[in-house]
N, C-alpha and C positions, 0 to 999 in steps of 0.2 A: 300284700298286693295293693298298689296307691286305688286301683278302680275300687276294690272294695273301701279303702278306708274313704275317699272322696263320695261315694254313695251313701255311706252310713252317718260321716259326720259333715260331710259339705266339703268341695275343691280345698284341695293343700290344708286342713286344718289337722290332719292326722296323716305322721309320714312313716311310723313304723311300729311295729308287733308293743315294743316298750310305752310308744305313746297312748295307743287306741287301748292297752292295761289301766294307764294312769287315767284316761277319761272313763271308763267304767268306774273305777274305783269315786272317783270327783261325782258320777251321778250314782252310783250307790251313796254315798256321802249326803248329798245332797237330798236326797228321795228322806235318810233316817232325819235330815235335817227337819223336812217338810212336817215328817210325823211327829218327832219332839215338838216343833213347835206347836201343831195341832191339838197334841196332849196338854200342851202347857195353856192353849187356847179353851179347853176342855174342862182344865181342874182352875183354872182363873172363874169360869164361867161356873162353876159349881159354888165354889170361893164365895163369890159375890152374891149369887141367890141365898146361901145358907147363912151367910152376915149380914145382908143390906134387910131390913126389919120395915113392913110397911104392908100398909092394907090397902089390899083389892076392891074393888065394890063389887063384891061374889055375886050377890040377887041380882045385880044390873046383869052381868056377863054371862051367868046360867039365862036370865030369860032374852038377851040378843044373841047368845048360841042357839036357843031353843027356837028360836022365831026367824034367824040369818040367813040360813041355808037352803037352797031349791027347795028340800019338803023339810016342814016344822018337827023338830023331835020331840021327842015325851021328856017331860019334866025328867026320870030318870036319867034316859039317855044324855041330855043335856048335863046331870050332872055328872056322869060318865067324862064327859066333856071337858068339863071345866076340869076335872080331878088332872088327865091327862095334858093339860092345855099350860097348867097354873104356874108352872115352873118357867117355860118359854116367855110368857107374857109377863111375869116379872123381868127376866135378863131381859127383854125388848125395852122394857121403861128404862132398866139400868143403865143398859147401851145407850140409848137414847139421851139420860140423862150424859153420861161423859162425856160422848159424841158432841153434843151441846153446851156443855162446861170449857171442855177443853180443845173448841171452835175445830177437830176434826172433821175436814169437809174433801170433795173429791168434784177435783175439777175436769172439762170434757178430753182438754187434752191427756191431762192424767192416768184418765181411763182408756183415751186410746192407745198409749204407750204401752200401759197393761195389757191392754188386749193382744196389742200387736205379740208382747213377750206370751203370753199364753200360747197363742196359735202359731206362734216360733217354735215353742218346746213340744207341742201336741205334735207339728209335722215332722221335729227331727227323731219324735220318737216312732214315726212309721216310716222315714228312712227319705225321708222328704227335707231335710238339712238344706241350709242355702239358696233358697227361693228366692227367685230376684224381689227387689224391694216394692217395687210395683205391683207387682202379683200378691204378694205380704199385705199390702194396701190395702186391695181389691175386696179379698178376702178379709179384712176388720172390717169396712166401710159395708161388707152384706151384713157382719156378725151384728155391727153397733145397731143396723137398722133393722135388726130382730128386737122388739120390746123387751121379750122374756130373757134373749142370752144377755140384750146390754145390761138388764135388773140384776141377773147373775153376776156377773163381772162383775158391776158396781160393790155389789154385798161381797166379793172375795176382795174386790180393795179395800175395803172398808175392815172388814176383818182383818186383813193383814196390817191397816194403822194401826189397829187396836191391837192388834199384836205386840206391833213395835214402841206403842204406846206404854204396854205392862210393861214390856222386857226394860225400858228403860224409868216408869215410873215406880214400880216395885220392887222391892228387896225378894231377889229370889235366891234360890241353893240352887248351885247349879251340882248333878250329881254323875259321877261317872256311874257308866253300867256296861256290865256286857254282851254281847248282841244277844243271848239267850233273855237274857232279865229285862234288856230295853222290849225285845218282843213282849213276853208277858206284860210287861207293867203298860207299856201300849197298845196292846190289844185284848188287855182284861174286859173279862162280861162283867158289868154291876153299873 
Protein backbone atom coordinates (compact mmCIF):
# COMPACT_ATOMS: atom_id res chain seq x y z
CA UNK A 1 0.00 0.00 0.00
CA UNK A 2 2.07 3.41 -1.48
CA UNK A 3 -0.03 5.45 1.51
CA UNK A 4 1.42 3.21 3.95
CA UNK A 5 4.88 3.08 2.61
CA UNK A 6 4.74 7.16 1.79
CA UNK A 7 3.65 7.60 5.62
CA UNK A 8 6.24 5.67 7.22
CA UNK A 9 9.24 6.52 4.99
CA UNK A 10 8.43 9.85 3.19
CA UNK A 11 6.49 10.47 -0.53
CA UNK A 12 7.88 7.90 -3.31
CA UNK A 13 10.84 6.79 -1.31
CA UNK A 14 9.42 3.08 -0.70
CA UNK A 15 7.41 1.58 -3.74
CA UNK A 16 6.92 -2.12 -2.62
CA UNK A 17 6.62 -4.90 0.12
CA UNK A 18 10.53 -6.03 -1.31
CA UNK A 19 11.75 -2.36 -0.72
CA UNK A 20 10.09 -1.19 2.76
CA UNK A 21 12.11 -5.34 3.77
CA UNK A 22 15.41 -3.89 2.42
CA UNK A 23 14.96 -0.50 4.45
CA UNK A 24 14.32 -2.31 7.71
CA UNK A 25 16.87 -4.58 7.20
CA UNK A 26 19.53 -1.14 6.21
CA UNK A 27 18.02 0.36 9.76
CA UNK A 28 18.55 -2.78 11.70
CA UNK A 29 22.15 -2.56 10.10
CA UNK A 30 22.56 0.49 10.93
CA UNK A 31 21.08 0.76 14.71
CA UNK A 32 24.02 -2.68 15.25
CA UNK A 33 26.24 -0.26 13.43
CA UNK A 34 25.58 2.61 16.00
CA UNK A 35 26.15 0.12 18.99
CA UNK A 36 29.50 -1.42 17.73
CA UNK A 37 30.68 1.76 17.34
CA UNK A 38 29.57 2.70 20.90
CA UNK A 39 31.14 -0.28 22.31
CA UNK A 40 34.23 0.36 20.38
CA UNK A 41 33.90 4.17 21.89
CA UNK A 42 33.47 2.38 25.32
CA UNK A 43 36.66 -0.14 25.32
CA UNK A 44 38.95 2.83 23.42
CA UNK A 45 37.71 4.95 26.58
CA UNK A 46 38.57 2.16 29.00
CA UNK A 47 41.89 1.54 26.90
CA UNK A 48 43.13 5.02 27.44
CA UNK A 49 42.25 5.60 31.27
CA UNK A 50 43.99 2.12 32.19
CA UNK A 51 47.26 3.07 29.84
CA UNK A 52 47.57 6.87 29.92
CA UNK A 53 49.61 6.94 33.71
CA UNK A 54 49.33 10.47 35.56
CA UNK A 55 48.50 12.08 38.68
CA UNK A 56 45.46 13.89 39.95
CA UNK A 57 45.86 16.36 42.63
CA UNK A 58 43.34 14.09 44.70
CA UNK A 59 43.57 16.59 48.15
CA UNK A 60 42.80 19.63 45.85
CA UNK A 61 39.53 17.66 44.14
CA UNK A 62 38.27 15.76 47.39
CA UNK A 63 38.19 19.15 49.26
CA UNK A 64 36.46 21.31 45.88
CA UNK A 65 34.02 18.19 45.81
CA UNK A 66 33.55 18.70 49.46
CA UNK A 67 33.02 22.38 49.48
CA UNK A 68 31.27 22.79 45.40
CA UNK A 69 28.05 21.76 45.78
CA UNK A 70 24.67 23.56 47.14
CA UNK A 71 25.40 21.86 50.70
CA UNK A 72 29.25 20.97 51.69
CA UNK A 73 29.64 17.09 52.20
CA UNK A 74 31.66 15.43 54.81
CA UNK A 75 35.14 14.61 54.16
CA UNK A 76 33.87 10.84 53.72
CA UNK A 77 31.24 11.64 51.49
CA UNK A 78 33.54 13.66 49.41
CA UNK A 79 35.69 10.87 49.31
CA UNK A 80 32.93 8.58 48.25
CA UNK A 81 33.19 11.07 45.51
CA UNK A 82 36.22 11.48 44.22
CA UNK A 83 36.41 7.26 44.25
CA UNK A 84 33.25 7.37 41.91
CA UNK A 85 34.29 10.47 39.93
CA UNK A 86 38.20 9.49 39.29
CA UNK A 87 37.90 7.52 36.24
CA UNK A 88 35.64 10.25 34.14
CA UNK A 89 37.89 13.11 35.10
CA UNK A 90 40.87 11.42 33.74
CA UNK A 91 39.19 10.32 30.11
CA UNK A 92 37.88 14.30 30.34
CA UNK A 93 41.81 15.49 30.47
CA UNK A 94 42.64 12.60 27.87
CA UNK A 95 39.91 13.76 25.53
CA UNK A 96 40.72 16.99 26.11
CA UNK A 97 44.24 16.41 25.58
CA UNK A 98 43.72 14.78 21.80
CA UNK A 99 40.93 17.01 21.10
CA UNK A 100 43.67 19.72 21.51
CA UNK A 101 46.71 17.88 19.95
CA UNK A 102 44.92 16.89 17.06
CA UNK A 103 42.95 20.55 16.52
CA UNK A 104 39.38 18.45 16.62
CA UNK A 105 37.15 21.23 16.72
CA UNK A 106 33.30 21.75 15.73
CA UNK A 107 32.10 24.40 13.87
CA UNK A 108 28.26 26.24 14.25
CA UNK A 109 27.32 25.21 10.92
CA UNK A 110 28.67 21.62 11.53
CA UNK A 111 26.56 21.34 14.38
CA UNK A 112 23.53 22.51 12.65
CA UNK A 113 23.85 20.06 9.93
CA UNK A 114 24.07 17.46 12.75
CA UNK A 115 21.31 18.52 14.42
CA UNK A 116 19.28 19.09 11.52
CA UNK A 117 20.37 14.90 10.65
CA UNK A 118 19.34 13.96 14.35
CA UNK A 119 15.81 15.48 14.35
CA UNK A 120 15.52 13.98 10.66
CA UNK A 121 16.08 10.39 12.12
CA UNK A 122 14.14 11.07 15.57
CA UNK A 123 10.86 12.23 13.27
CA UNK A 124 11.13 9.46 10.73
CA UNK A 125 11.33 7.15 13.55
CA UNK A 126 7.79 8.28 14.65
CA UNK A 127 6.42 8.14 11.22
CA UNK A 128 7.15 11.88 10.53
CA UNK A 129 9.51 11.10 7.36
CA UNK A 130 9.78 14.16 4.83
CA UNK A 131 9.00 17.32 6.65
CA UNK A 132 9.41 20.17 4.46
CA UNK A 133 12.88 21.74 4.86
CA UNK A 134 11.60 24.78 6.41
CA UNK A 135 9.72 23.14 9.04
CA UNK A 136 13.18 20.87 9.61
CA UNK A 137 14.70 24.50 9.99
CA UNK A 138 12.30 25.80 12.46
CA UNK A 139 12.54 22.95 14.54
CA UNK A 140 16.89 23.00 14.79
CA UNK A 141 16.81 26.89 15.16
CA UNK A 142 14.37 26.10 18.63
CA UNK A 143 16.76 22.95 19.45
CA UNK A 144 20.17 25.22 18.80
CA UNK A 145 18.60 27.89 21.12
CA UNK A 146 18.13 25.43 23.95
CA UNK A 147 21.74 25.82 25.92
CA UNK A 148 21.38 22.25 27.24
CA UNK A 149 20.09 20.33 23.91
CA UNK A 150 22.83 22.52 21.79
CA UNK A 151 25.75 21.42 24.81
CA UNK A 152 24.22 17.87 24.01
CA UNK A 153 24.56 17.69 20.31
CA UNK A 154 27.82 19.46 20.56
CA UNK A 155 29.31 16.47 22.94
CA UNK A 156 27.54 13.67 20.45
CA UNK A 157 29.65 15.42 17.58
CA UNK A 158 32.37 15.58 19.19
CA UNK A 159 32.26 12.01 20.30
CA UNK A 160 31.48 10.85 16.92
CA UNK A 161 35.04 12.77 15.60
CA UNK A 162 36.59 10.99 18.23
CA UNK A 163 35.21 8.09 16.90
CA UNK A 164 36.14 8.44 13.52
CA UNK A 165 39.30 9.81 14.78
CA UNK A 166 40.21 6.01 16.58
CA UNK A 167 38.72 4.07 13.91
CA UNK A 168 41.22 5.69 11.57
CA UNK A 169 44.16 6.50 13.93
CA UNK A 170 44.33 3.00 15.66
CA UNK A 171 45.17 -0.45 14.75
CA UNK A 172 41.97 -2.10 15.49
CA UNK A 173 40.64 -6.20 14.96
CA UNK A 174 37.88 -5.95 13.41
CA UNK A 175 35.79 -9.07 14.55
CA UNK A 176 32.93 -10.98 13.05
CA UNK A 177 30.13 -12.14 15.61
CA UNK A 178 26.90 -13.41 15.66
CA UNK A 179 23.93 -11.46 16.56
CA UNK A 180 23.66 -13.72 19.87
CA UNK A 181 27.57 -12.90 20.90
CA UNK A 182 27.36 -9.21 19.31
CA UNK A 183 24.21 -8.94 21.92
CA UNK A 184 26.20 -10.12 24.91
CA UNK A 185 29.46 -8.85 24.24
CA UNK A 186 27.49 -5.26 23.80
CA UNK A 187 25.56 -5.41 26.39
CA UNK A 188 27.78 -7.18 29.00
CA UNK A 189 27.32 -5.91 32.90
CA UNK A 190 31.10 -5.05 34.15
Amino acid sequence: NQEFFDKIYGPDTVKSEKEMRSKITEGIEKQFEQQSDQKLLNDVTEYLVAKTKFDLPTEFLKKWMQNSGEKPLTAEAADEEYVRSEKGIRYQLIEGKIIADHNLQIKFEELKTFAKEMISMQMQQYGQAGLPDEELEGIVARVMSNQDEARKLSEQLMSKKLLEFYKSNLLLKKKKLTFDAFVKEAYAQG
